[in-house]
Every structure is written in structure tokens, then in C-alpha cells.
N, C-alpha and C positions, 0 to 999 in steps of 0.2 A: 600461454596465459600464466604470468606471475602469480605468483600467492606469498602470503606471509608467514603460514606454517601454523597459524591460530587452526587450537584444536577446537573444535564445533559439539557443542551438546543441543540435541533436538528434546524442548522441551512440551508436548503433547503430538505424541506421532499420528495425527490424523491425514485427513485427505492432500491437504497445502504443504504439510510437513514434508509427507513420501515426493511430493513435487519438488520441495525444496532440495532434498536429498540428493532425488537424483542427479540433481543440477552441482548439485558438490562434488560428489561422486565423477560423475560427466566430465568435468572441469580439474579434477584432482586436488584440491582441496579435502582438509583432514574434517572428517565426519570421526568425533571422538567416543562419542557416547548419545543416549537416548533414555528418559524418563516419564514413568507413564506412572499414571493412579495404581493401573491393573500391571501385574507379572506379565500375561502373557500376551499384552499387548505391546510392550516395550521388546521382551522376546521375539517376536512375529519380527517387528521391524528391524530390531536388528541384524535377522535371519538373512532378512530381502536384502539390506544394505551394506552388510560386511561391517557392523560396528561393536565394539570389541566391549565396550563399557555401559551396561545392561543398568537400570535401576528402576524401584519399582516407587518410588516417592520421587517428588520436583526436589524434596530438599535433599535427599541424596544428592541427587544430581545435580544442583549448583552448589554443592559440597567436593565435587568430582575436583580432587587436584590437579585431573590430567586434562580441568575441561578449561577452555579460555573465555568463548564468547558459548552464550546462549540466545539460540533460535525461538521464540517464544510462538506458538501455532495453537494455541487453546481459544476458545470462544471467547467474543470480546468482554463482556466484564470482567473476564479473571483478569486482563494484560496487564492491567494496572499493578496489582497485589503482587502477580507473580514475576514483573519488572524487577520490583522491589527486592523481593525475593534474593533474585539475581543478583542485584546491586548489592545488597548489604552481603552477597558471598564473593563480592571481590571481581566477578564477572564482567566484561561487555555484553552488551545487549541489543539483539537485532527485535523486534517486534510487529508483531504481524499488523497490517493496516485494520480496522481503524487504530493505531496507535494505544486509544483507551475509547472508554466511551462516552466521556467527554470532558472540554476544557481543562476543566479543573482537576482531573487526575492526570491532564498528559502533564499539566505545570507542575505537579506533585512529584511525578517523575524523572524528568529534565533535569527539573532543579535537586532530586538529590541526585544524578550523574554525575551533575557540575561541581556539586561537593564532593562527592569523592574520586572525584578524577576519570573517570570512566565515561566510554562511550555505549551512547545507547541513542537507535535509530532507529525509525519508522521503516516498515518493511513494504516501502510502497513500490514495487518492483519497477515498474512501469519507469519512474523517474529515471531510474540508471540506465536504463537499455538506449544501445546504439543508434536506434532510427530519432529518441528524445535527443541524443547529444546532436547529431546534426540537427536536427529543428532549435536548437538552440544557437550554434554557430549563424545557421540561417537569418533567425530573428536579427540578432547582435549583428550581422551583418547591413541590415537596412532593407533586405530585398524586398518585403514584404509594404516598405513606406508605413506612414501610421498607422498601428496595429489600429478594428475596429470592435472586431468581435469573434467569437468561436461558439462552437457550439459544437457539442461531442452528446452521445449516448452510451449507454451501457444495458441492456435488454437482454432477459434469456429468461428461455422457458422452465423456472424450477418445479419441484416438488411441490404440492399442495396439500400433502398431509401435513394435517395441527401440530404432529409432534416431531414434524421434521427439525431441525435447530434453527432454518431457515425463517421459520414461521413462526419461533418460540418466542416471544417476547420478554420472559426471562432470561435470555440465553443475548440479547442483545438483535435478533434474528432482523430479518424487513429487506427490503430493495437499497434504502438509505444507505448504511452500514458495511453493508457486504456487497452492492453492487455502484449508488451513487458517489461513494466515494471517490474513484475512478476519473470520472469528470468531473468531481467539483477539486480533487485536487491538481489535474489537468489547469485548469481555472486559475488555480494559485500561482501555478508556477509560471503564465504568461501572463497578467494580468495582476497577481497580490490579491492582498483581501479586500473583499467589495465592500461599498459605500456604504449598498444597499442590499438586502436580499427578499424574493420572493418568493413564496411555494406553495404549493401544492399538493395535494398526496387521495391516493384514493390506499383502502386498507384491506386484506383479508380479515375472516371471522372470528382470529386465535387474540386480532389487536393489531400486530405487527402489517408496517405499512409495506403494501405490495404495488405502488410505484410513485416518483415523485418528480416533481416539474419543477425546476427552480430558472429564476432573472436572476440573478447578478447585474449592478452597475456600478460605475465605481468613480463617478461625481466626474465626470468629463463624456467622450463621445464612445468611450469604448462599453459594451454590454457580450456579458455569456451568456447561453443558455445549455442548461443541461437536462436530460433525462433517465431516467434507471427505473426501472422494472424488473420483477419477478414473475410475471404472470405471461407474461407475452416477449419472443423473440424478435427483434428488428437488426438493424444494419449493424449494428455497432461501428461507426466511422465517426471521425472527428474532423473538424476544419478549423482553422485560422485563417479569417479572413483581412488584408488591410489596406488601404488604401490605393494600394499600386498591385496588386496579387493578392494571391493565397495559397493554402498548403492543404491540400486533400491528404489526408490519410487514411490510408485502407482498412478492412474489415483485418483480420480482430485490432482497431487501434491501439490498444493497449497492452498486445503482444507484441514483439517483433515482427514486425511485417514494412509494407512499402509505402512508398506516398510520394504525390508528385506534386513542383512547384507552380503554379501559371502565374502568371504576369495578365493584365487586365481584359488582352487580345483573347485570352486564354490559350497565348502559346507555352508549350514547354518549357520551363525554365530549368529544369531541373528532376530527376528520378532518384529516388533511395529502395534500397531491398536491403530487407536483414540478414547476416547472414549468423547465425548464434549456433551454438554446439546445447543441445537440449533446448528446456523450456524460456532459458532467460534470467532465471533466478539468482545466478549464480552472482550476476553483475552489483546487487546491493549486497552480497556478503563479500565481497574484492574490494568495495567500497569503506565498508568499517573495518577492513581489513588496514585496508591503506591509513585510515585515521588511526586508526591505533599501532602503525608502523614509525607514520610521523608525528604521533603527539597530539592530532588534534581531537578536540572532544567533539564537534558537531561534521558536519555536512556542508558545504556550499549547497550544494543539491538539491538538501534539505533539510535547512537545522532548527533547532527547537522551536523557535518561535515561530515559525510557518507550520511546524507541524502542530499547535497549539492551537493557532489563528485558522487553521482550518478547521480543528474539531471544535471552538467559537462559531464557525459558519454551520456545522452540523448541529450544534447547539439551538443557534438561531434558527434554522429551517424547523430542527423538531417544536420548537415553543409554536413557530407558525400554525404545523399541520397538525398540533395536540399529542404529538408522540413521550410519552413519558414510559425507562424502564424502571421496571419493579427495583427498590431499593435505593434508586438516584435521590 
């Protein structure tokens, strides 16, 4: 696996962080540095991951001359501020999904990238992985005839303590955010932004909504449906279905994993298996890696205004289901 030699600062070493790591680490990619609020939490992780450049503030560390790009892994309201952050120290910037917490700070962000030349990308893993790029090929191929519809879940059994961050409504917490994104970005990237959206949502007692049902149409014959929950585990599979076949994809969808083609007989048309070295993660930092080898500021994959257009859709869903965070 190629790399660029961009030195990597992790900035909030939590749960997704140490996933990201290891996938650097794994991959050989330069894991440069880490910044945390707390000393000895930046320490811990550095310990585990052999990274040389310790700091105990963010702006230390997008201060770090030896840092290039920064991994942004804090709870979503901060993304925004602490994008920014980044940017004005000169930084690339990777950014954990939800990108912000909504519309109007992801365009806040973007567009100062675009000004000062820097790239900064949605840390939507899922887009870059192996098993997406052939479903991609696939589609662009025709095999599928006119696409009609998809319909993906994302379900798992979390935490029900009020002060888990999951559950915090302050903290940006809910099934939405942290779990429906998944498939409503899934959604974007076959289909674009819908016409129309519909939703639904049932809530735990903290406020923060614990699952939500969204339609998608999008003014012709194609419609999505997706689901997310935090209360209860289900399949997690996604399909694309169209005209002439479709494409199952297996449990965890949204990991590296398999899927298979049929044609309307429902024979065989086709099998995929992933084969990845770690979790997966590594593939959206090779990706800004590569943009910032070539010059370019965005994604084909996914550049700003998709990632924008979708947190517009998350927008819309929350206005549906009454979802409002503290301070928006």
C-alpha cells in the first residue's frame, strides 16, 4: 500500500480515534502526534500506539510543525470549531462523520478549506472501502438496468444510560447522528439528494432520538428507505435494487465485507469478499492523502457539496421529528 508520508495528528483520542490508529499503524502510514484536553489521556494513547509527539491542548497540536493532516474524532458539535481550528493552523483535515452538526457549519467549513487551499474531508469510511468501489464499477456498468430503489439499516443495541454521550443531547448524541448516517449517506452516493424526505423517529427520556425511519424520493420512480436505531439490534444489510437485478450486501454493510450480484432469475451474477489489513479506516486517510499529493482540494467520492447536501437532509429529517441540539 502506497502512502504519501503525511504526518497524522489524532485529534481527541477516544474510541473511533484508537480504531483509526490502528488502521494507520496497520497500513504503515505516519501516525505523528496526539492531543487531548487531559495529559494523561494523550499519554495512555500515545503509549498504546508508538506516537512520538504527546500534547495536552488541540492548539498545541495543530500548532505541531511536524503535524500535516489532522484526524478530527471529538463529539460532533465540536467538528465544526475544531476543523476551523485546524485550518487556520495551516492543516489538512480529515473529519469524523457527521462531518458537523449541521448544513450550515459544514458550508462554514468547506468554504474556508477552499480559501486557503487545504483539504478537508468527511471521515465517512464506509465511501472508500473496496467492496463500495466495485459496487460502484457495477452500477456505471449497467448491470443492475434502472436503478429503483435501496434500502439499507444500521441497528445495534447501545447503552441506555442518560449520561452515556450517546444519549446526551448536548453532546449531539441519538441513532440519527451516529448511527443513520450510514444509510442516509449510502442514499447519496446512489441516488443524490432527494426530492423529498420523510421521517419518523420514536425518542429516549434524556431527548435524544433512539430510532428513525426515513423515505427518500427523488421526483422519478426511484425511492430509499432507511433505518437506524439505538435501542434494538437487527440485520444491518443493505440492498440496491433495479430494474434488471440487484446487489445484496452482507451484514456488517458498512464494513468490509461481501455481497452478491442476481439478475431477476435470481441467478448469480456476481460475488465480492473484502479482503482489508485491519478495520478499514485506513482507506479515507490514503484518500486525502492522495488529494493532497495531487493538488486537489475535494473528493470525487465525496466533495463538499454532497457532504453539505447531506447534512441539509439531516437537517430536514431533524425539523420533521422535532429534533433540536442545545445551542443550534
Amino acid at each position: 500500500m502506497t502512502t504519501t508520508g503525511l504526518r497524522w495528528g489524532i485529534l481527541g483520542p477516544g474510541g473511533i480515534a484508537q480504531a483509526f490508529a490502528n488502521d494507520l499503524v496497520l497500513n504503515g502510514l505516519t501516525l505523528q502526534a496526539v492531543g487531548s484536553r487531559r495529559a494523561e489521556t494523550a499519554a495512555a494513547f500515545a503509549e498504546k500506539f508508538g506516537v512520538p509527539n504527546v500534547h495536552s491542548s488541540y492548539e498545541d497540536l495543530v500548532a505541531d510543525p511536524e503535524v500535516d493532516a489532522i484526524y478530527i474524532a471529538t463529539p460532533h458539535p465540536f467538528h465544526a470549531a475544531q476543523a476551523l481550528l485546524a485550518l487556520e493552523a495551516g492543516k489538512h483535515v480529515l473529519v469524523e462523520k457527521p462531518f458537523t452538526l449541521n448544513a450550515r457549519e459544514a458550508e462554514a467549513v468547506t468554504a474556508r478549506a477552499r480559501e486557503l487551499g487545504l483539504v478537508v474531508l468527511e471521515a465517512m469510511w464506509t465511501r472508500f472501502l473496496p467492496h463500495m468501489a466495485r459496487i460502484r464499477e457495477i452500477l456505471a456498468e449497467g448491470t443492475l438496468g434502472e436503478l429503483r430503489s435501496i434500502v439499507a439499516d444500521h441497528t445495534q443495541h447501545l447503552p441506555s444510560d442518560p449520561s452515556h454521550r450517546l444519549n446526551a443531547l448536548e453532546l449531539g448524541g441519538g441513532a440519527l447522528l451516529d448511527l443513520g448516517i450510514y444509510p442516509i449517506s449510502f442514499a447519496s452516493a446512489v441516488f443524490g439528494t432527494p426530492a423529498q424526505v420523510t421521517a419518523s423517529a420514536t425518542f429516549r427520556e434524556t431527548g435524544a432520538d433512539a430510532s428513525v425511519a426515513t423515505i427518500f424520493t427523488y421526483g422519478d420512480d426511484r425511492v430509499a428507505t432507511t433505518f437506524s436505531a439505538s435501542n434494538a439490534h437487527g440485520p444491518n444489510v443493505a440492498s440496491i435494487l433495479g430494474a434488471d437485478g440487484r446487489i445484496d450486501i452482507d451484514a456488517v454493510w458498512y464494513t468490509p465485507t461481501s455481497f452478491t450480484v442476481y439478475n431477476n432469475d435470481d441467478e448469480v451474477l456476481e460475488t465480492f469478499t473484502s479482503t482489508v489489513v485491519g478495520r478499514g479506516m485506513q482507506f479515507q486517510a490514503l484518500e486525502l492523502e492522495r488529494l493532497v499529493a495531487t493538488g486537489e482540494l475535494e473528493s470525487a467520492l465525496l466533495p463538499h457539496a454532497e457532504t453539505v447536501s447531506i447534512l441539509a437532509t439531516l437537517d430536514d429529517i431533524r425539523a420533521q421529528i422535532g429534533l433540536v441540539y442545545p445551542g443550534e
